[in-house]
C-alpha positions in Angstrom: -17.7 -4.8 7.7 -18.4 -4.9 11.1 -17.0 -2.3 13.7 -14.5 -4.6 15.2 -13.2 -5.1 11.3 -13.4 -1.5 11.1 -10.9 -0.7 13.9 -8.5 -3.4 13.0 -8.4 -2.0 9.6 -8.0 1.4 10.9 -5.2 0.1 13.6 -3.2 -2.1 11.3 -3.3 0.1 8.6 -2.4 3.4 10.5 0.5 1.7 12.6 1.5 0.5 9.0 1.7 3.6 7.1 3.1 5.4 10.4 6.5 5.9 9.0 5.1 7.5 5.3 3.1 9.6 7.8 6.2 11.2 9.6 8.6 11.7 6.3 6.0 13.4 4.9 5.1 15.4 8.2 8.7 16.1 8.5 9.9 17.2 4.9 6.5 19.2 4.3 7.2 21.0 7.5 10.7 21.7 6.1 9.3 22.6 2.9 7.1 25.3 4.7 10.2 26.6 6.8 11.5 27.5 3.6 14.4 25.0 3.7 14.8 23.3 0.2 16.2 20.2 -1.3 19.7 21.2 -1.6 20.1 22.6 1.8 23.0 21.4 3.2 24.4 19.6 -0.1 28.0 19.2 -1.4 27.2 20.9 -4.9 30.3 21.4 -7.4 30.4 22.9 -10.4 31.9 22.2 -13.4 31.9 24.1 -16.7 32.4 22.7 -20.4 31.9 24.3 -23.6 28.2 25.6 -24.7 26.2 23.9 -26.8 28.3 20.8 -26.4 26.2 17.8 -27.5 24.1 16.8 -24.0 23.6 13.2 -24.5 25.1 10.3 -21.9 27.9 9.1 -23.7 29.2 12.6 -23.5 28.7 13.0 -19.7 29.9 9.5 -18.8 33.3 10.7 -20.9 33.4 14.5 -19.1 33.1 12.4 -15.7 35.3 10.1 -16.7 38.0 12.4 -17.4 37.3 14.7 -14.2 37.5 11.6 -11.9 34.0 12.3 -10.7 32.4 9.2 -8.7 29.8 8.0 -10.7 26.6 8.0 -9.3 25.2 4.2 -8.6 22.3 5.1 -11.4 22.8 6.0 -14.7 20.0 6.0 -16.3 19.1 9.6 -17.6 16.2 11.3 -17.0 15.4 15.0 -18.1 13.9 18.2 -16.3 14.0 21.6 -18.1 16.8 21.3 -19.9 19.4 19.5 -17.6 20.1 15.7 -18.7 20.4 14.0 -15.1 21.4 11.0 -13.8 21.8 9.4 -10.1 19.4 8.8 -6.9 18.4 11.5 -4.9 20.8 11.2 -2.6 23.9 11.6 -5.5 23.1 13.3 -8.7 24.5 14.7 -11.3 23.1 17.5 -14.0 24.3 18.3 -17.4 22.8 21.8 -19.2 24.1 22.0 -22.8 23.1 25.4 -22.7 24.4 26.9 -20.1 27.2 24.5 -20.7 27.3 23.3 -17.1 27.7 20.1 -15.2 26.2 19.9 -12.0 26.8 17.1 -9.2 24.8 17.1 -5.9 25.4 15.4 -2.7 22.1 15.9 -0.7 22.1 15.2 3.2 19.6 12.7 4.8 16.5 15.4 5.0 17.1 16.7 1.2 16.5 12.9 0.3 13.9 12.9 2.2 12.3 16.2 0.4 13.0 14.6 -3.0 11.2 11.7 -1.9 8.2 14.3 -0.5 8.2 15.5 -4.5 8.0 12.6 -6.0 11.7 12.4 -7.1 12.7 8.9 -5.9 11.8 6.4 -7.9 8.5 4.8 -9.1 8.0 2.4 -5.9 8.1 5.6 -3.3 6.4 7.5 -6.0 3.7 4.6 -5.9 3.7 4.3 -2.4 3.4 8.2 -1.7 0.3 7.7 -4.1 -1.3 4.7 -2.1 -0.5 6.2 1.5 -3.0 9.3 0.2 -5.6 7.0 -0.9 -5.7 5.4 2.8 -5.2 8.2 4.8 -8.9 8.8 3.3 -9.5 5.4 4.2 -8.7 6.4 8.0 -10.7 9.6 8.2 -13.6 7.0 7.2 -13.1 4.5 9.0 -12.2 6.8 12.2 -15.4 8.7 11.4 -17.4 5.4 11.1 -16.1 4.2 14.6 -16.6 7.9 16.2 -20.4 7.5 14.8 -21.0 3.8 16.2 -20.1 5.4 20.1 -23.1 7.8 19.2 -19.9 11.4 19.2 -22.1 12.4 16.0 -22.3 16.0 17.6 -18.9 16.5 18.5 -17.8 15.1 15.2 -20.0 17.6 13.2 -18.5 20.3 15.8 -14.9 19.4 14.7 -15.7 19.0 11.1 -17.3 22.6 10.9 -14.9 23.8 13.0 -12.1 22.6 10.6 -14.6 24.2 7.5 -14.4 27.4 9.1 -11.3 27.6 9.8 -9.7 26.7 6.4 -12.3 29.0 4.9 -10.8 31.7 7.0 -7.4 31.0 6.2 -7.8 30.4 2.3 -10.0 33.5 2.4 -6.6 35.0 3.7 -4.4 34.2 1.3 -6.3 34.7 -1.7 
């Protein structure tokens, strides 16, 4: 490829992925802040007999009956033990054991957390995957141009730099 290829690549490309770039900037550096997915959800709490039978038809009955909104998805999915259904934006969580039914409202940055875990859906989930595999690509390609304009020794420098100082911090927190 030759260089000018190489920087429209790396231009096009990075402009593209630009906004994957800052929802994950932003949720991960809400992650680290310690807020968390819920944060400023509408959660309600409902409670039904343990050990009632935790299959669909049963919760599409139990909301039903409550007059709970439905959420716009309904097909279930499972994580520990809670039967789920809804987006991330509007779920709803059924534990047979604890005999509990859970619904979640999330507000516009807990959607955006869920979609930083990989709780959105397979095309985010699929784009989350292919935005890592060219952010590689630009870190190669920006490496490639920094080379071609002869900055080999300050791109060493910064590389080393960046070694050292994620040595010293892993060294820290192990």
């Amino acid at each position: 490829m030759r260089l000018q290829g190489v920087y429209k690549f790396h231009a096009l490309t990075s402009v593209f992925f630009l906004p994957f770039a800052l929802l994950f900037v932003l949720s991960g550096v809400a992650f680290l802040l310690g807020v968390n997915a819920n944060s400023g959800a509408k959660i309600k709490k409902w409670h039904v007999e343990k050990g009632t039978k935790g299959d669909l038809e049963f919760l599409l009955k139990f909301l039903k009956a409550q007059k709970i909104a439905l959420p716009s998805k309904l097909e279930p999915r499972t994580h520990k033990e809670d039967l789920i259904i809804g987006t991330p934006a509007y779920e709803i969580a059924f534990n047979p054991k604890k005999g509990e039914v859970v619904s979640i409202k999330r507000s516009l940055l807990g959607v955006l957390m869920q979609v930083h875990k990989g709780h959105a859906g397979v095309a985010l989930k699929a784009f989350g995957v292919i935005f890592g595999v060219f952010l590689c690509f630009f870190y190669v390609s920006g490496l490639l141009m920094g080379f071609k304009r002869k900055n080999t020794a300050s791109i060493l420098s910064a590389f080393l730099l960046g070694v050292i100082v994620l040595g010293v911090l892993l060294a820290l927190a192990l």
